[in-house]
NUZALUM-978445 format. One line per 2 residues: number of its first residue (from 1); their letters; for each residue x, y, z of C-alpha. Coordinates in steps of 0.001 Angstrom, whole numbers. Each point is the difference from the previous one (the first is absolute). Layout:
NUM> A> X Y Z ~ ... .
REM end
This chain:
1> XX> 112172 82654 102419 ~ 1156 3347 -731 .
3> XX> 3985 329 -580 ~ 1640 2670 1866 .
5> XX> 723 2308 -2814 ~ -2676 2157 -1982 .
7> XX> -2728 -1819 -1452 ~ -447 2514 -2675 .
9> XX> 2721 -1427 -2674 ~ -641 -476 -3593 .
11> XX> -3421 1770 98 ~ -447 3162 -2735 .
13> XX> 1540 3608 1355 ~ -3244 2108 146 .
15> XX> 1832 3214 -1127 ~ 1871 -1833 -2818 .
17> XX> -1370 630 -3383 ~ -2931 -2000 -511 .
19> XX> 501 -3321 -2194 ~ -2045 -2185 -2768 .
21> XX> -27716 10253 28281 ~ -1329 -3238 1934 .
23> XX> 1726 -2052 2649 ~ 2606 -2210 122 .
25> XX> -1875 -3381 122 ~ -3048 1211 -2171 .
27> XX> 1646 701 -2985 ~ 282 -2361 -3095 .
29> XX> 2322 680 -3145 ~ -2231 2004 -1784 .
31> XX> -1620 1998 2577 ~ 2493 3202 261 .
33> XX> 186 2223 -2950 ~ 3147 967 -743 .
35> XX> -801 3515 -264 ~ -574 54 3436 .
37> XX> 2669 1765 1958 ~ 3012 -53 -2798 .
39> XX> 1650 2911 -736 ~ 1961 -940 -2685 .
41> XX> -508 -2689 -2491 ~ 2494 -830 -2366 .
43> XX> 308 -2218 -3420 ~ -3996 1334 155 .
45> XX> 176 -1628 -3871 ~ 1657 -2935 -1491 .
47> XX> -207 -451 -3698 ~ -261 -3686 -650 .
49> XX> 2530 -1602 -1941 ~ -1923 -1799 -3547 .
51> XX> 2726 -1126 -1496 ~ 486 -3615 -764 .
53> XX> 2971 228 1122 ~ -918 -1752 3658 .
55> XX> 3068 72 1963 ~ 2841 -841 -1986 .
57> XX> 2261 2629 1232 ~ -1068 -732 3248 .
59> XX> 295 -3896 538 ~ -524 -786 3045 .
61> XX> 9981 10380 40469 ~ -3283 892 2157 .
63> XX> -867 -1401 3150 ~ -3682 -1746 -577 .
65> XX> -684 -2973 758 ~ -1384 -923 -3178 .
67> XX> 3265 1273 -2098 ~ 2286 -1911 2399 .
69> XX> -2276 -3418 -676 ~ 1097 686 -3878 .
71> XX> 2598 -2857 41 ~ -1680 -2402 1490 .
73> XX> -599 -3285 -1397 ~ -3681 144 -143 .
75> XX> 83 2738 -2487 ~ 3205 -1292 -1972 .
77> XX> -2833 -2704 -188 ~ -2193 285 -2977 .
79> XX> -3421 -1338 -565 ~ -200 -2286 -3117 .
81> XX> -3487 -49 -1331 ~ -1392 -1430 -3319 .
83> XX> 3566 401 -1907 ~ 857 3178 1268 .
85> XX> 1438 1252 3350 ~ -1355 3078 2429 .
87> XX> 1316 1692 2928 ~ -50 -1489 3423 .
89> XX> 64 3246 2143 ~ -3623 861 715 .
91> XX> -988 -2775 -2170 ~ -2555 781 -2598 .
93> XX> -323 3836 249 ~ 1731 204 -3531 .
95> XX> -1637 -1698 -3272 ~ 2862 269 -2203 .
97> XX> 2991 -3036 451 ~ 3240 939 920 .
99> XX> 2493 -2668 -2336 ~ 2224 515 -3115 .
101> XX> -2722 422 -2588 ~ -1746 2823 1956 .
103> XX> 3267 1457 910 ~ 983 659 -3570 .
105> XX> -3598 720 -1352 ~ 169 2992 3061 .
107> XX> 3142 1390 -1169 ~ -1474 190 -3682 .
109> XX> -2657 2102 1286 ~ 2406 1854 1908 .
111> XX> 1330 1059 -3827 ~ -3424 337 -970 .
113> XX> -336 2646 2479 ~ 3297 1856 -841 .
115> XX> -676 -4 -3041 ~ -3355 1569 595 .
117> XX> 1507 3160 1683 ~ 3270 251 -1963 .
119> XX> 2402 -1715 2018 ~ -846 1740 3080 .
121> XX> -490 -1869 3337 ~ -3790 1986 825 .
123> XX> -1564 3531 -1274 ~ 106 1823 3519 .
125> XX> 2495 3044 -1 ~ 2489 -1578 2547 .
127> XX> 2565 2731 1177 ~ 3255 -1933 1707 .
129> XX> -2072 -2906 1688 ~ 1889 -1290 3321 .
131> XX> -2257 -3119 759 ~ -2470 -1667 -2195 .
133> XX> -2024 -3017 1130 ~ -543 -2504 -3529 .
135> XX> -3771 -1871 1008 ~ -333 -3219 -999 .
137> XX> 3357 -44 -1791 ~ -276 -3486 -1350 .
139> XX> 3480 -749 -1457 ~ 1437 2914 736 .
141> XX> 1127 1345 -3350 ~ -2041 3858 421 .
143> XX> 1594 321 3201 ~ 3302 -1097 -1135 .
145> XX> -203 2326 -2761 ~ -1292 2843 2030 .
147> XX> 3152 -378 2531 ~ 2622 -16 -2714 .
149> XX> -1658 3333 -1392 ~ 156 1162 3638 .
151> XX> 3053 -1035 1511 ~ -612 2695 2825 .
153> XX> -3601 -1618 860 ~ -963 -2388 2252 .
155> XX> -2339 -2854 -1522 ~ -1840 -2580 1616 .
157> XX> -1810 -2169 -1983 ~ -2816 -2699 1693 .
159> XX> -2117 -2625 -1268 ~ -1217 -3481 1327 .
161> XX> 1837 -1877 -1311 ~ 4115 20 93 .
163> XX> 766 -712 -3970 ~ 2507 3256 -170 .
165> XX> 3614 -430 -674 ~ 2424 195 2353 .
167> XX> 2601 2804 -2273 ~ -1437 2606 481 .
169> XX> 1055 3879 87 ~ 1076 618 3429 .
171> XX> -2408 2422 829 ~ -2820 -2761 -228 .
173> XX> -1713 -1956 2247 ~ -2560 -2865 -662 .
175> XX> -2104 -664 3002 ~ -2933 -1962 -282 .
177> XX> -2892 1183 1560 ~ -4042 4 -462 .
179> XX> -755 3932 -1027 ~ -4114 -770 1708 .
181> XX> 1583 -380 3362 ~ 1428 3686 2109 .
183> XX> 3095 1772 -1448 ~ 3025 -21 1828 .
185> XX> 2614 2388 -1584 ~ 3105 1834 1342 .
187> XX> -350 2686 -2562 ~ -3082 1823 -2029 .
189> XX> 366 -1017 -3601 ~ 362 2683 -3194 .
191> XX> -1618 -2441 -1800 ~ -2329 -2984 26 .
193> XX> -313 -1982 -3191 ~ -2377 -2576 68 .
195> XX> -653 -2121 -3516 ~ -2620 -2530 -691 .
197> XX> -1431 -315 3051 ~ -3599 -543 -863 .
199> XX> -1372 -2778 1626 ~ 3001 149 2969 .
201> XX> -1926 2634 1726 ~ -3493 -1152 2195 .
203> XX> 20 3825 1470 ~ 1374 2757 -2536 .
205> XX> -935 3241 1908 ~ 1932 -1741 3248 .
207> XX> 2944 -228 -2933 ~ -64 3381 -784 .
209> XX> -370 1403 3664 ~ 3160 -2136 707 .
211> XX> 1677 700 -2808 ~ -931 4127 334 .
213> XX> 1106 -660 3804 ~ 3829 -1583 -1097 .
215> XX> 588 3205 -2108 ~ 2042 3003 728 .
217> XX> -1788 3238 -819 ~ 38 371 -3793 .
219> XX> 794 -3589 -749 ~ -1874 -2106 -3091 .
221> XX> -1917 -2789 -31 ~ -59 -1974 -3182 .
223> XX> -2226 -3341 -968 ~ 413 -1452 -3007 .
225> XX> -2771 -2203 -642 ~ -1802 -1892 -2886 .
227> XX> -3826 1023 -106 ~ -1966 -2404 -2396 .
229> XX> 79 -928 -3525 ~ -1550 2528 -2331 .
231> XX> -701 417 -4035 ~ -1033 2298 -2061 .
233> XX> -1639 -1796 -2751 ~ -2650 -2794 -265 .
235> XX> 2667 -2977 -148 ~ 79 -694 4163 .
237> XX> -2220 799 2527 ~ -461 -929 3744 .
239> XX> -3715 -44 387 ~ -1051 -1593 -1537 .
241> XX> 3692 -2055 -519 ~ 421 -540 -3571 .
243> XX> 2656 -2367 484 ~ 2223 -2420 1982 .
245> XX> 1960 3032 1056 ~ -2681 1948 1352 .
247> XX> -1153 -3158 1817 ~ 3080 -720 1920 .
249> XX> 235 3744 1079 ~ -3470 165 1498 .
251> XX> 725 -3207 1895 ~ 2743 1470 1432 .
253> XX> -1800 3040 1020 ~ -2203 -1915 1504 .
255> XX> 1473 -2642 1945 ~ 2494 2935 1345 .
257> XX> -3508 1761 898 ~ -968 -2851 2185 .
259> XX> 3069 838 2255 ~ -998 3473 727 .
261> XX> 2762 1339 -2406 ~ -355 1269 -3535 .
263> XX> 1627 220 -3501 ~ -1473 3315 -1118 .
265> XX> 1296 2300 2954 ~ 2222 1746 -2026 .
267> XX> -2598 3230 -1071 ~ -793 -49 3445 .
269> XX> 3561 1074 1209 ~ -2 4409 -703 .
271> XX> -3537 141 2104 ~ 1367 -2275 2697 .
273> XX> 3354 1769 62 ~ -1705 3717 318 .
275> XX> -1538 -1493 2786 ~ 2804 -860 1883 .
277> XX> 1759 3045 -641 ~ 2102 106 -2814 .
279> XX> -374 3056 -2031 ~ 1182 299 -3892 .
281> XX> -1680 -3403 -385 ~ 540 -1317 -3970 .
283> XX> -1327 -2839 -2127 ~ 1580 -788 -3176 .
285> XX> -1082 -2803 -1793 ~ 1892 -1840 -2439 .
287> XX> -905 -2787 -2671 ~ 1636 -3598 -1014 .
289> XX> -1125 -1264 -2755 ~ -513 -3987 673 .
291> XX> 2257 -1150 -3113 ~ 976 2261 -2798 .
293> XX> -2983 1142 -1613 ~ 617 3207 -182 .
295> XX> 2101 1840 -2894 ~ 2177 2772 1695 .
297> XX> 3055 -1260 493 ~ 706 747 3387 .
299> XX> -3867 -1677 1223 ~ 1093 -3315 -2107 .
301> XX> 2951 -114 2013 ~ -2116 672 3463 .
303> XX> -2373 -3054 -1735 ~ 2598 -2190 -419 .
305> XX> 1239 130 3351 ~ -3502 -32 1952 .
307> XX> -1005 -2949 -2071 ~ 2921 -1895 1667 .
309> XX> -716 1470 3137 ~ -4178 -1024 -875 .
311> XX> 1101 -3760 -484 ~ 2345 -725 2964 .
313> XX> -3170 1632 2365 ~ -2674 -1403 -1219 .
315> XX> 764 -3251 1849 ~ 2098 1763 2726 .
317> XX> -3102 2181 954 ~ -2681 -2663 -731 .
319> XX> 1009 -3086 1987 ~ -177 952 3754 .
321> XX> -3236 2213 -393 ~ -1855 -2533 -1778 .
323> XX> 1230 -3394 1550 ~ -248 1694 3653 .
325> XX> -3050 2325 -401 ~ -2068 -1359 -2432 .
327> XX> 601 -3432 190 ~ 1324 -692 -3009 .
329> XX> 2305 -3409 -856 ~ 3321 1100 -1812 .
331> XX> -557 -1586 -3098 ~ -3141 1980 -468 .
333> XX> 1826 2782 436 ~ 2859 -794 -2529 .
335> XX> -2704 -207 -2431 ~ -1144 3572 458 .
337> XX> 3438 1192 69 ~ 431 -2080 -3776 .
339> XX> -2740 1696 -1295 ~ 975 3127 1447 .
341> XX> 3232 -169 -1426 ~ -1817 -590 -3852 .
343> XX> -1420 3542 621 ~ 3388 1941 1462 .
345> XX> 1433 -1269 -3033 ~ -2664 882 -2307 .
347> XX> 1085 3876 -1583 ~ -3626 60 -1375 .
349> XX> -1011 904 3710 ~ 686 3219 1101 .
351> XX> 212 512 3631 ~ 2479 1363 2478 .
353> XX> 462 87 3623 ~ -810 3624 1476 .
355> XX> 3246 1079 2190 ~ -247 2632 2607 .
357> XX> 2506 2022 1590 ~ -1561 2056 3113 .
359> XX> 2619 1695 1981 ~ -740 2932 2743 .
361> XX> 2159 1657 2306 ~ -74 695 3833 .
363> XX> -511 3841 895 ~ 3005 1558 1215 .
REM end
């Protein structure tokens, strides 16, 4: 598994110069237009890249009693399950597989994401945080990052599955812990940052009462969260799918349907937060470019990286949801992911993935 230092090494600086409404459950990937609730949408228009040029230069401590369980060997324990391995604790709420391949796929994204925002950890205008809760912090690296930039904050960090390293700034903590069950904190939070959490969540509003609940009086709440692929020309579409790509995505949406969870919550997230509360409520969306189609510089760069981070999750996303929910055998779904991969690949297709940022704060 995961060594104990930083699994962030060797990957590209993202400040250094840049180198050759329904409801959850009833939605589907196309049904939410993306107008709908943003407030600001950047990279609005990518010029496409027609040179022939392909990609040469780019050559590819709390007292609960499901914290103190978090050593036990049941959850050390993981499931192994056509090739890949899952978490044991609260077996099965989680899609996504938990071993070495995953681990370093999530801290690429984790530089996809810093490099979205310019190096920064999240958007909200934090003002000497004391505690900060990291949801669903996967290998740890944003909170680990986030408590070296704030030595004088507390950070907890919890996910399912215990894959974190065990160096870690000293004011850290990994617990693990299942964020759908009641909160149990010593101290209300100055910030919440939750990341890629779609299909984690049955029950959003509950999330954002709990979460709006677990903050002091003018503290943020941040979520990070992929919404759907998108494109703004005639080379991709989801319905009707117009290629392999599309194809595995709407499977996906679906199967994670069938669970009473859903893919496409992210537009939902400013209305649901206003309703719990939170006040100065935000959505920013952001685009990556699946490979490096575009021709600005900086968006090639973005491409590059998302079309690594494409290819490692288009098996890591696909196998449990289809094998589980829809019945699928794994070789059928190692076909789709082939074909799927033939289209990431393919810089004559245009699409991105739609990122949104939505981050509100509690009223003082």
């Amino acid at each position: 598994m995961a060594s104990s230092s930083s699994r962030g090494d060797g990957l590209a600086n993202p400040n250094a110069p840049l180198e050759p409404p329904p409801q959850a459950g009833d939605t589907t990937a196309g049904d939410v237009d993306i107008s709908d609730g943003t407030d600001i949408e950047h990279n609005q228009d990518i010029e496409l890249d027609t040179s022939s040029d392909n990609d040469s230069a780019y050559a590819g401590s709390v007292n609960s009693s499901t914290w103190t369980a978090s050593l036990t060997s049941s959850i050390q324990h993981f499931r192994e399950e056509n090739g890949r391995t899952y978490h044991s604790y609260r077996d099965g709420k989680y899609i996504l597989p938990n071993d070495d391949s995953e681990m370093d796929r999530l801290d690429l994204q984790n530089m996809l994401f810093s490099m979205t925002i310019g190096g920064a950890p999240c958007l909200a205008p934090l003002k000497n945080p004391l505690h900060c809760l990291d949801v669903g912090t996967g290998t740890g690296i944003w909170a680990m990052d986030f408590a070296d930039a704030h030595p004088g904050c507390e950070v907890i960090g919890i996910d399912l599955s215990p894959i974190q390293p065990t160096d870690v700034p000293p004011n850290l903590t990994f617990l693990i812990d299942d964020i759908e069950e009641t909160w149990h904190y010593r101290h209300a939070f100055d910030l919440i940052h939750s990341r890629m959490m779609v299909a984690s969540l049955a029950d959003w509003p509950k999330f954002f009462a709990a979460a709006f609940a677990n903050l002091r009086p003018g503290g943020w709440l941040e979520n990070q969260d992929v919404w759907t692929l998108k494109c703004d020309d005639d080379s991709f579409s989801l319905d009707p799918p117009s290629c392999s790509l599309a194809r595995w995505w709407n499977l996906i949406c679906e199967a994670v349907e069938k669970i009473g969870r859903s893919m496409v919550a992210a537009p939902l997230h400013k209305r649901r937060m206003i309703d719990a509360g939170f006040v100065d409520v935000t959505d920013e969306t952001y685009k990556w470019p699946i490979n490096t189609w575009p021709k600005d510089e900086k968006m090639k760069l973005m491409g590059l990286w998302s079309r690594e981070n494409t290819v490692e999750a288009l098996e890591a996303l696909a196998m449990a949801p289809l094998t589980r929910i829809l019945g699928w055998e794994k070789e059928e779904v190692q076909v789709l992911v082939a074909e799927a991969r033939k289209d990431v690949m393919n810089r004559d297709i245009h699409a991105y993935w739609s990122i949104r940022f939505v981050y509100g704060r509690r009223p003082e």
